[in-house]
N, C-alpha and C positions, 0 to 999 in steps of 0.2 A: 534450178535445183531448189530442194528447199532441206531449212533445216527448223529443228523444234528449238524454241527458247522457255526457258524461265527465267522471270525475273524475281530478285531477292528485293525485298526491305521497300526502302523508298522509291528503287527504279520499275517497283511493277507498276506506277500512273501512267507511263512509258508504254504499255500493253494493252491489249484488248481488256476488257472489261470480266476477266473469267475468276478474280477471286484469286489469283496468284498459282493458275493452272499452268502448265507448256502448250503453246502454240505454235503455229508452223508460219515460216517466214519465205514468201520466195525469194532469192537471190539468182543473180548473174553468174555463168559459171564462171570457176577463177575468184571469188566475191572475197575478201580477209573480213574477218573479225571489225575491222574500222569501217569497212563500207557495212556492214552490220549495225553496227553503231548508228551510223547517218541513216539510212534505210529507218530504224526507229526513232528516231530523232533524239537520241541521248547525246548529250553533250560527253565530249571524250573523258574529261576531267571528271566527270559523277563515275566512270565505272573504275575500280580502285581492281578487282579480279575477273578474273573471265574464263571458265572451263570449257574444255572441249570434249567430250568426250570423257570425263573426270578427270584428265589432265589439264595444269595452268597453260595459259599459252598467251602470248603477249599478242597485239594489236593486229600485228602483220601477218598470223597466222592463216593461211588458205582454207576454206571450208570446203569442204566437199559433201555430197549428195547426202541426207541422212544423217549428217552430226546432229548431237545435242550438245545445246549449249545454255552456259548457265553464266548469268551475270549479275556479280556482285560490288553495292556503292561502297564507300570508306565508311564503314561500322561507328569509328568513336571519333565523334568531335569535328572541331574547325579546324587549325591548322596546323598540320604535321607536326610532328616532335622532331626535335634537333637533338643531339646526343651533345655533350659534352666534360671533358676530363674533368676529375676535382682537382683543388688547386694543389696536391699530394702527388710528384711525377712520377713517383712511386707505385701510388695506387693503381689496382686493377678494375675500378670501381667506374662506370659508368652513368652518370643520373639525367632524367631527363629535364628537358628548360621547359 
């Protein structure tokens, strides 16, 4: 089967050489989103979203004949924000570390 990709940001070096075109990828049928992954050789951890069809859909989702898909890395920064309470157990207040 194949489906069309585009890559966003920094994973289009991951791609053919088209200038940040969609290209078509053949896959196995039954193929998820992760053997996708591997098949281009992105490391799991650089892709932060992944559409399918303009819907999100997490790793394990089955492709079929014809999807398009679109995969995006983590946009801002190195390492995750952690949320944490202020020292007020009152407050509704939120801030990141």
């Amino acid at each position: 089967m194949q489906v069309e990709v585009r890559l966003y940001a920094a994973l289009r070096r991951y791609g053919p050489a088209s200038g940040g075109q969609p290209f078509q990828v053949e896959l196995e049928e039954g193929d998820n989103l992760r053997a996708l992954l591997r098949r281009l050789g992105i490391p799991a951890d650089l892709t932060k979203l992944a559409f399918v069809n303009s819907v999100a859909r997490s790793e394990d989702f089955r492709l079929t004949d014809g999807d398009e898909v679109g995969l995006f890395p983590p946009i801002a920064g190195g390492r995750p924000a952690r949320l944490r309470t202020t020292a007020d157990p009152q407050s509704h207040r939120f801030l990141l570390k």
